[in-house]
C-alpha positions in Angstrom: 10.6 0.8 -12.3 12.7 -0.8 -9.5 10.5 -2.8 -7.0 12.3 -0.7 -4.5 11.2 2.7 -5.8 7.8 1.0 -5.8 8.0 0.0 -2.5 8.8 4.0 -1.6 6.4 5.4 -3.7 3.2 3.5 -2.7 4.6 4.3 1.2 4.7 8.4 0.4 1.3 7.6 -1.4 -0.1 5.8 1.8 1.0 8.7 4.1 -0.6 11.3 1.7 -3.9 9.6 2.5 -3.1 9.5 5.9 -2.8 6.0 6.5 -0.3 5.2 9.0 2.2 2.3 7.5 4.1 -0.3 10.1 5.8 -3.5 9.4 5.9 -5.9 11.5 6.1 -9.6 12.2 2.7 -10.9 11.5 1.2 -13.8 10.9 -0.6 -12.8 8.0 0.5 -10.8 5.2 -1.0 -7.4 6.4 -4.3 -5.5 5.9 -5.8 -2.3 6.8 -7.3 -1.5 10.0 -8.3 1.5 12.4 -6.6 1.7 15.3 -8.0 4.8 17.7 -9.5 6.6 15.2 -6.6 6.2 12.7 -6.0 3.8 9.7 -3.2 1.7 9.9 -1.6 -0.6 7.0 0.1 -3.5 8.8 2.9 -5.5 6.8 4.6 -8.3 7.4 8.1 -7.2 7.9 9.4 -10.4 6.4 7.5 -10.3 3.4 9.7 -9.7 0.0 9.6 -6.7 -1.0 7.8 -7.9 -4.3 4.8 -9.2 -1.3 4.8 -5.9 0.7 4.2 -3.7 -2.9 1.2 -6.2 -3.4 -0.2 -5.7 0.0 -0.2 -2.3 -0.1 -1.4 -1.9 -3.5 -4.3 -3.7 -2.3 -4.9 -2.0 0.9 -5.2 1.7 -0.6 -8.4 2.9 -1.5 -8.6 3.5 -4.8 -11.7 6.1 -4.2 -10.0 10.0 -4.3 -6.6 8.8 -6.0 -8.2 10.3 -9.7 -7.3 13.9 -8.5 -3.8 12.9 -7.2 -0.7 12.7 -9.1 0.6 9.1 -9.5 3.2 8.0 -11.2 1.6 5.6 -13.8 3.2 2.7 -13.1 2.0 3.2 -9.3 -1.3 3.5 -10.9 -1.0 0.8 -12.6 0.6 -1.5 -9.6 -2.4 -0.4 -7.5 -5.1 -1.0 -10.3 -3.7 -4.1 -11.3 -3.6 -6.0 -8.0 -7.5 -4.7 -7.6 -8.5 -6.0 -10.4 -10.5 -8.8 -8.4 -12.3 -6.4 -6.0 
C-alpha cells in the first residue's frame, strides 16, 4: 500500500476514536495529549510522511481496535511500530 494511503487511513482511523489530529511545527516528533478534555495527536508538520505514519501508529491505542475493521496492513503498520511497548 502507498505510504500516502497510509497516511489517510491511520488519520480516518484516529478520528473514529476520536482523537483530534494536527500537524504542526514541533520540536519533537509528536505524541498524544489531552487538551480540555479532548485527545489530541500532535505531528510534526515537517516530518516525512514515512515519520508522521510512524508517529501515529504509535500514538493509537491499540485497546478497542479488535472490533473495528482495519485494513490489515493498517493493522499491521500499527502493531508493528508497538512492538516495543
Amino acid at each position: 500500500m502507498i505510504p500516502e494511503r497510509v497516511l489517510d487511513l491511520l488519520e480516518d482511523l484516529a478520528d473514529k476514536l476520536g482523537i483530534e489530529l494536527r500537524y504542526s511545527i514541533l520540536d519533537s516528533d509528536g505524541g498524544l495529549c489531552k487538551v480540555k478534555g479532548r485527545m489530541v495527536l500532535m505531528v510534526d508538520l515537517n516530518l516525512p510522511i514515512s515519520e508522521k505514519i510512524r508517529v501515529i501508529a504509535r500514538c493509537l491505542p491499540r485497546d478497542g481496535l479488535e472490533n473495528m475493521y482495519i485494513p490489515p496492513a493498517i493493522r499491521a503498520t500499527i502493531e508493528r511500530e508497538n512492538e516495543d511497548s
